[in-house]
C-alpha positions in Angstrom: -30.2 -16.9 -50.0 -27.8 -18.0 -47.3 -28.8 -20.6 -45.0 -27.6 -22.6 -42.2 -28.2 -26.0 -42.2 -28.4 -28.0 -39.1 -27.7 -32.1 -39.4 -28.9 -34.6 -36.4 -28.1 -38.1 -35.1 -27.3 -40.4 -38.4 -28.2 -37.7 -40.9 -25.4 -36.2 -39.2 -23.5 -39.5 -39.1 -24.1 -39.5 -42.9 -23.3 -36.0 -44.5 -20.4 -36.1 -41.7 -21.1 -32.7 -40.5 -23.2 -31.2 -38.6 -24.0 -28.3 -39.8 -23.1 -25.8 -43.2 -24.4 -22.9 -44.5 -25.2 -22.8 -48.0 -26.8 -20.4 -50.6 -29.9 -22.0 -51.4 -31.0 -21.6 -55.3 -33.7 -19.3 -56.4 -35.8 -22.2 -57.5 -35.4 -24.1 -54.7 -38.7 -22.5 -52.2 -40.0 -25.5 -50.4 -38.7 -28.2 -47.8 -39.3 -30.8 -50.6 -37.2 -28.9 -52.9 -34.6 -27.8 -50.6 -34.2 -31.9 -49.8 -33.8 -32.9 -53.3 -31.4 -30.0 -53.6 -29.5 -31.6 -51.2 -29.6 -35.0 -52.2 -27.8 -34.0 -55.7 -24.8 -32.6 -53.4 -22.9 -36.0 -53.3 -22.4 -39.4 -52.2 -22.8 -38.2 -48.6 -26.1 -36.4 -48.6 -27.6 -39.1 -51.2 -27.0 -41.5 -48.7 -28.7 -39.3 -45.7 -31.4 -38.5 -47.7 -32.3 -41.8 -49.0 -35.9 -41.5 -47.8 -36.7 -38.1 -48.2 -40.2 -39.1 -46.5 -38.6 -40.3 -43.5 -36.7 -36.5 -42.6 -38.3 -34.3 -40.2 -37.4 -30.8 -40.8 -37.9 -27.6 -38.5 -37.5 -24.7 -40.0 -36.2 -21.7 -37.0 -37.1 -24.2 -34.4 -40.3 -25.1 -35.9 -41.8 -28.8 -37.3 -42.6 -28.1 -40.7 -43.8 -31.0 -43.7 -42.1 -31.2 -46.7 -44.7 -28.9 -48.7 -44.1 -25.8 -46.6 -41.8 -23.1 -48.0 -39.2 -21.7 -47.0 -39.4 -18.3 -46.8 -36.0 -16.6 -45.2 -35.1 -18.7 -42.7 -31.8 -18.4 -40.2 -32.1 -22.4 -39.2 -33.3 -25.1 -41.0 -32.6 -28.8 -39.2 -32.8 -31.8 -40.8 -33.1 -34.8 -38.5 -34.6 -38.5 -38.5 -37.7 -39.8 -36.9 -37.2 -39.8 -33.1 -37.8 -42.8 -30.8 -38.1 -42.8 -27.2 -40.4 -44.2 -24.3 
């Protein structure tokens, strides 16, 4: 399955892209998958995905947690923790 991948502030910075489309593998069906997936890529996305726990993902524009699957999405972001007052 072909996906685009979207990359945000210093996950972004990280990967240094920001965003890909990949084929995602068969066995690969949930956001906790997908991010170990990605973590196996290289130096780059080991280094973004450090703390799997701390990525927030939305899957088609939509907060997901790390158990959900992924069904056949168009989108899937992955972006830090967000800060703000």
């Amino acid at each position: 399955m072909k996906t685009k991948l979207v990359y945000f502030a210093w996950v972004r910075e990280r990967i240094g892209r920001s965003d890909e489309e990949i084929e995602v593998p068969d066995g690969v069906v949930t956001v906790g998958e997908l991010l170990n997936h990605l973590k196996a890529r290289g130096e780059e996305y080991e280094a973004a995905l450090q703390y799997p726990e701390a990525i927030r993902v939305a899957i088609d524009h939509e907060h997901v947690g790390h158990g959900e699957p992924l069904g056949t999405p168009r989108e899937i972001a992955l972006f830090p923790p967000m800060t703000g007052g």
